[in-house]
C-alpha positions as CSV (number, residue, x, y, z in Angstrom):
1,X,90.0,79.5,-75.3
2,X,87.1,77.0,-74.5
3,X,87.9,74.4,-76.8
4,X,91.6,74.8,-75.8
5,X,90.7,74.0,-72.2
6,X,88.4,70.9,-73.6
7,X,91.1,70.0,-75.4
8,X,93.6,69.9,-72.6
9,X,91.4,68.2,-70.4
10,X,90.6,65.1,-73.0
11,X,94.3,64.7,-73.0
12,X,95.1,64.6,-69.5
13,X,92.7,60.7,-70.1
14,X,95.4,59.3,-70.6
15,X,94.7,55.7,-72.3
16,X,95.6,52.6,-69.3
17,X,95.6,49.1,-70.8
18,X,93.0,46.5,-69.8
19,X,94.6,44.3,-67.1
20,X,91.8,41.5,-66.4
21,X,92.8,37.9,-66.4
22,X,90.6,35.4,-67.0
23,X,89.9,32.8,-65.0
24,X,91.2,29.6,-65.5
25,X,88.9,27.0,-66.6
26,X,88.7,23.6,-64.2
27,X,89.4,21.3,-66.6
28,X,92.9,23.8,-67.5
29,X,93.9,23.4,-64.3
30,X,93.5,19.5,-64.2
31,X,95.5,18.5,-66.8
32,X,98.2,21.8,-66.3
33,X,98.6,21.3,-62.7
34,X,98.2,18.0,-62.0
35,X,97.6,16.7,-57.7
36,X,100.8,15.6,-56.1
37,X,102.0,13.3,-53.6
38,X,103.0,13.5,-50.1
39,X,105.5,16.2,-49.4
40,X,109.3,14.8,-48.2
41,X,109.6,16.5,-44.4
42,X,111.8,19.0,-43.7
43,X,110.7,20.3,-40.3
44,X,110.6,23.8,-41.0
45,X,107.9,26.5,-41.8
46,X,109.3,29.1,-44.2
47,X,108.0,33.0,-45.1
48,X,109.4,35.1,-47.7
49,X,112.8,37.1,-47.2
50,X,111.4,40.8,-46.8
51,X,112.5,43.8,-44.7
52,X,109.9,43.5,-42.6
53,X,109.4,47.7,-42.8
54,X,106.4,49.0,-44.2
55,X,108.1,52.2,-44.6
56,X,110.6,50.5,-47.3
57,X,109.2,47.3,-48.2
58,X,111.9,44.9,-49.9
59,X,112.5,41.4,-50.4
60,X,116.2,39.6,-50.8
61,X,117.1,36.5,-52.0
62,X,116.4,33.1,-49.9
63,X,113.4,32.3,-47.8
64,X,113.5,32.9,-43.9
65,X,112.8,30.1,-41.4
66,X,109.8,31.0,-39.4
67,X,109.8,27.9,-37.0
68,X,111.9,24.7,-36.7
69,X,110.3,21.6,-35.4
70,X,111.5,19.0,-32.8
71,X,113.4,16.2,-33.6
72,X,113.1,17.2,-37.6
73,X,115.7,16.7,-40.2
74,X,116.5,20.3,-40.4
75,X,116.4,20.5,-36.5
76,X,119.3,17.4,-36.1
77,X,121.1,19.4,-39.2
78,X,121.1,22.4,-36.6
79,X,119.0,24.8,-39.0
80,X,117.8,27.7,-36.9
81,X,114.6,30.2,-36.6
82,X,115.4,33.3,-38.1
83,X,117.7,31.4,-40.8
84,X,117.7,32.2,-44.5
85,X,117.5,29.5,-46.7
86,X,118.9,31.0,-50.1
87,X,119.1,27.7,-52.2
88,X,118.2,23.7,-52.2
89,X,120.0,21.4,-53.9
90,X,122.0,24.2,-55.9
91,X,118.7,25.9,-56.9
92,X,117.8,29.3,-55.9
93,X,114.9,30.0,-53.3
94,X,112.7,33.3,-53.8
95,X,109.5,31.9,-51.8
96,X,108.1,29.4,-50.2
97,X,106.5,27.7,-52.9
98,X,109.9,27.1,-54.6
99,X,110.7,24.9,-51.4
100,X,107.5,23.3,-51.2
101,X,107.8,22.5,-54.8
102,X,111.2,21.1,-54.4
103,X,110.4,19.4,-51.4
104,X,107.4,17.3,-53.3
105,X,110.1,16.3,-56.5
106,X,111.5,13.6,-53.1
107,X,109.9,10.1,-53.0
108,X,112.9,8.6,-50.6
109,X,114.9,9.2,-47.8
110,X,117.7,11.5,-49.9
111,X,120.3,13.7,-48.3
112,X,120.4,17.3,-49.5
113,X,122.2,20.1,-49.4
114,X,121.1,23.8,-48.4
115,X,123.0,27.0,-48.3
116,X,121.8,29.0,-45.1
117,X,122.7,32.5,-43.8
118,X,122.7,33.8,-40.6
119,X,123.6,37.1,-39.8
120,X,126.4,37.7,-41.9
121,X,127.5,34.3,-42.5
122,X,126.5,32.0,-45.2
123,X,127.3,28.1,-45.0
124,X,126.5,24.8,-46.5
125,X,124.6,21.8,-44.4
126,X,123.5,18.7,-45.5
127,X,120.2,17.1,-44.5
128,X,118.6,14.2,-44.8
129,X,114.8,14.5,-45.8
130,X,112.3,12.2,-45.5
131,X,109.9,11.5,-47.7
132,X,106.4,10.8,-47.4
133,X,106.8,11.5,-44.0
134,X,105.2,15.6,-43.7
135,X,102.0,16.3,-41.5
136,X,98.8,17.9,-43.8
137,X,99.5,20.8,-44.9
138,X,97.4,24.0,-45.1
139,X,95.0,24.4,-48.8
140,X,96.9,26.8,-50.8
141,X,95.8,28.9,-53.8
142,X,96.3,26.7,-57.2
143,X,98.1,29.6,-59.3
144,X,98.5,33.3,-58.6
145,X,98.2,36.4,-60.8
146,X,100.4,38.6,-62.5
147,X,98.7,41.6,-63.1
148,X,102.0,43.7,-63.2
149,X,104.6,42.5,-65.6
150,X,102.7,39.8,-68.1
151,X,98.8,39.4,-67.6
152,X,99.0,36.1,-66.9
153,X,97.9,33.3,-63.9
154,X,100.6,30.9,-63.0
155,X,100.6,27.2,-61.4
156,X,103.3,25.0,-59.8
157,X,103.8,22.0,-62.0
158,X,107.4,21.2,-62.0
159,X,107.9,24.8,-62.9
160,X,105.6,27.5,-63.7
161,X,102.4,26.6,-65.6
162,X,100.5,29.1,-67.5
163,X,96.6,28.3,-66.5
164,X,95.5,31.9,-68.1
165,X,96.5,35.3,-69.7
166,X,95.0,38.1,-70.9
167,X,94.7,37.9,-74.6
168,X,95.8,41.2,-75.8
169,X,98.9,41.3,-72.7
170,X,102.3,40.2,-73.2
171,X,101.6,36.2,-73.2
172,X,99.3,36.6,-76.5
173,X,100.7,33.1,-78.7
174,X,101.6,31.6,-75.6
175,X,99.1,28.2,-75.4
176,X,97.6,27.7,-71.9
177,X,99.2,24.7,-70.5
178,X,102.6,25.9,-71.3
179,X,105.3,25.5,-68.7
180,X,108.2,27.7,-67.6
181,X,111.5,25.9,-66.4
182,X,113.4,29.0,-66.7
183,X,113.9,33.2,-66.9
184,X,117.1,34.1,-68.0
185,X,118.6,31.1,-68.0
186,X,118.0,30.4,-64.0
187,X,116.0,27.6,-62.9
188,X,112.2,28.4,-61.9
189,X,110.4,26.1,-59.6
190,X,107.3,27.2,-58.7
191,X,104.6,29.7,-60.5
192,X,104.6,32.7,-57.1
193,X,108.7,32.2,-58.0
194,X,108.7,33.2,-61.6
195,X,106.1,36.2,-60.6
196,X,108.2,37.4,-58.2
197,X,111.2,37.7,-60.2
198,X,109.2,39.3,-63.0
199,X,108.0,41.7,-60.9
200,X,111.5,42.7,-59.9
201,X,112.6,43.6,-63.3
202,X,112.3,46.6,-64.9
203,X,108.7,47.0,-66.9
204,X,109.0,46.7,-70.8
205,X,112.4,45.1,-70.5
206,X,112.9,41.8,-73.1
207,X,113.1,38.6,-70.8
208,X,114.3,35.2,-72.1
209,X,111.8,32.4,-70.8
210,X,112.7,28.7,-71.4
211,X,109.6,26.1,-72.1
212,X,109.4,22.5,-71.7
213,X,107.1,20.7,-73.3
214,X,105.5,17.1,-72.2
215,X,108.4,15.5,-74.5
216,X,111.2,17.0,-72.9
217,X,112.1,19.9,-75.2
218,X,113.5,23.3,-74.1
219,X,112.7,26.2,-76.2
220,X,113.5,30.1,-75.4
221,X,110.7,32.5,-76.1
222,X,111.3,36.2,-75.7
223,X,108.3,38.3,-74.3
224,X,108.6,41.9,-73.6
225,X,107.1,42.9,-70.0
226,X,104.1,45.1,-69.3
227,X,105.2,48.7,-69.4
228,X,101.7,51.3,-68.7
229,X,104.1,54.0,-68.1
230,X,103.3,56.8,-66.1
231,X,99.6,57.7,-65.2
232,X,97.8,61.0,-64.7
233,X,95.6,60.7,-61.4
234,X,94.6,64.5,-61.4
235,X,94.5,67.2,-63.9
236,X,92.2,69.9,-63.4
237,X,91.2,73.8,-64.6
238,X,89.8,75.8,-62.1
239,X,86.0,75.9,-62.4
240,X,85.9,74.8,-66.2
241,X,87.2,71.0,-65.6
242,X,88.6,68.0,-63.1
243,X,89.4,64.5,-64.0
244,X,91.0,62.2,-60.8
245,X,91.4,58.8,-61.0
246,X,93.5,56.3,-58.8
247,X,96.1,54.7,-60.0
248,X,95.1,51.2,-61.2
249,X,91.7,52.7,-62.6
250,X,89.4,51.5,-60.2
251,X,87.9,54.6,-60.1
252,X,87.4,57.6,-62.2
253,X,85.9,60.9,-61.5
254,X,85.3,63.7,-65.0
255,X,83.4,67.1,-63.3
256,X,82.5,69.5,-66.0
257,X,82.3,73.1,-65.1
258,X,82.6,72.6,-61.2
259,X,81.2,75.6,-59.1
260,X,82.1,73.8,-56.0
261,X,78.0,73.6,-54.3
262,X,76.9,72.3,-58.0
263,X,78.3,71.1,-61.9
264,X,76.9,71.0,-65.4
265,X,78.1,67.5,-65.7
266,X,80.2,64.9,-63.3
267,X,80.4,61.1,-64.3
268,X,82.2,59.0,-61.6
269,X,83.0,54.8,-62.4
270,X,83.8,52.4,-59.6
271,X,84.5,48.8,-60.2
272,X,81.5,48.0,-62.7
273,X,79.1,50.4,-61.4
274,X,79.1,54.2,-63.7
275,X,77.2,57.3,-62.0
276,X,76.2,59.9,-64.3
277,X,74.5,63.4,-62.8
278,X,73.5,66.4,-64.7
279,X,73.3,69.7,-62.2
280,X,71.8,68.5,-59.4
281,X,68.7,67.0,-60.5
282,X,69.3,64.0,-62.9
283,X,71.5,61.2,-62.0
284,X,71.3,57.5,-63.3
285,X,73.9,54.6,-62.7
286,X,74.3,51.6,-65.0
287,X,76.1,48.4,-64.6
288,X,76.9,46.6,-61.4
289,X,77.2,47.9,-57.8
290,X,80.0,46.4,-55.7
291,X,81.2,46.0,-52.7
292,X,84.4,45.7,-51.1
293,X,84.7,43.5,-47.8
């Protein structure tokens, strides 16, 4: 019967893959995501289309218009706060880096076209942006990570840039430096863009992604999304055994015969930092202590 319980206990460790990316080294990101200009003024500060409910988080298509300056293109075009801003120039918005992105391709004073929503309606307006003309803008982070659908850190650079990926994820064979014009055949602008339509998808599903190399070339690659399946947080046998662990495995917790006011064995690991103690008396910790804040 022991071993039985033993047995049942080791299963319920269930196997989660390693999801660390590495950082990207400086002299990736200066040749993969290379500085640009001055960004062609719009006149409007943009957030991302969500619910705005904790309860039932969700985000649609488009990015919402937080604020509208004075006397701005989009202001003499009649562009609103609380406007959605679904696509520029015929391309699709998801977040604001896919305008910002767009916005920096403009090196003169071009008219464009935007499809907005408000409320229920959705309509067409041309406006003419000027370039070179934006205030400084706030720093903003170089790439972002994926840690949920391909292990992978991407960059804007006329498209999503790959800066690093975990070697054994779902990018392995795909050279740092590569650059993502496409997923599924529609147009990808910025590198938070392509993540956030990755992570919409369903995990372990085949996507098409279409490259571009320096020369000009499109190829399709197919790479099959991170899948980690369910997890087990908590199994347990009265008195003989509990294992608990959270769900992205930042911590882990394995008690061996638990009487409640003392245990045989119970190892605990958060972060870096493993805590071993045997009954109550012996207790060592190895690797590093950290500290969230």
């Amino acid at each position: 019967m022991l071993p039985l319980c033993l047995a049942a206990a080791v299963a319920a460790c269930q196997y989660a893959p390693e999801r660390t990316i590495p950082d990207p080294l400086p002299e990736t990101l200066e040749w993969a995501i290379p500085e640009t200009g001055a960004t062609a003024f719009l006149g409007v500060e943009v957030r991302e289309n969500d619910s705005g409910s904790l309860e039932s988080l969700s985000f649609d298509p488009g990015v919402r218009v937080h604020t509208v300056t004075e006397r701005s293109p989009a202001a003499a075009a009649g562009i609103q706060t609380d406007d959605v801003l679904l696509d520029f120039n015929g391309t699709e918005l998801a977040v604001p880096e896919d305008l910002k992105a767009l916005l920096e391709s403009f090196d003169a004073k071009v008219p464009v076209t935007l499809r907005v929503q408000r409320g229920d309606s959705v309509f067409a307006v041309e406006v003419m942006v000027e370039a070179g003309a934006s205030a400084a803008a706030p720093a903003e982070a170089l790439f972002v990570m994926d840690t949920a659908r391909t292990l992978g850190a991407w960059g804007t650079a006329a498209g999503a840039v790959l800066v690093a990926s975990n070697a054994k994820g779902p990018l392995r064979g795909m050279p740092v430096g590569t650059r993502v014009v496409a997923l599924e055949g529609e147009p990808i602008v910025s590198g938070r863009g392509l993540v956030r339509r990755l992570v919409a998808m369903e995990p372990g599903s085949k996507v098409s992604l279409t490259t571009e190399s320096e020369d000009g070339k499109r190829r399709t690659r197919s790479v099959t999304l991170l899948d980690e399946g369910r997890r087990v947080t908590r199994a347990s046998v009265p008195i003989l055994t509990t294992y608990t662990a959270t769900a992205d495995r930042s911590r882990t917790s394995f008690v061996l015969l638990d009487f409640y006011f003392i245990s045989l064995l119970r190892y605990t690991r958060e972060g870096g930092e493993k805590r071993t103690r045997v009954l109550r008396f012996f207790e060592w910790s190895s690797g590093v202590g950290e500290l969230d804040g």
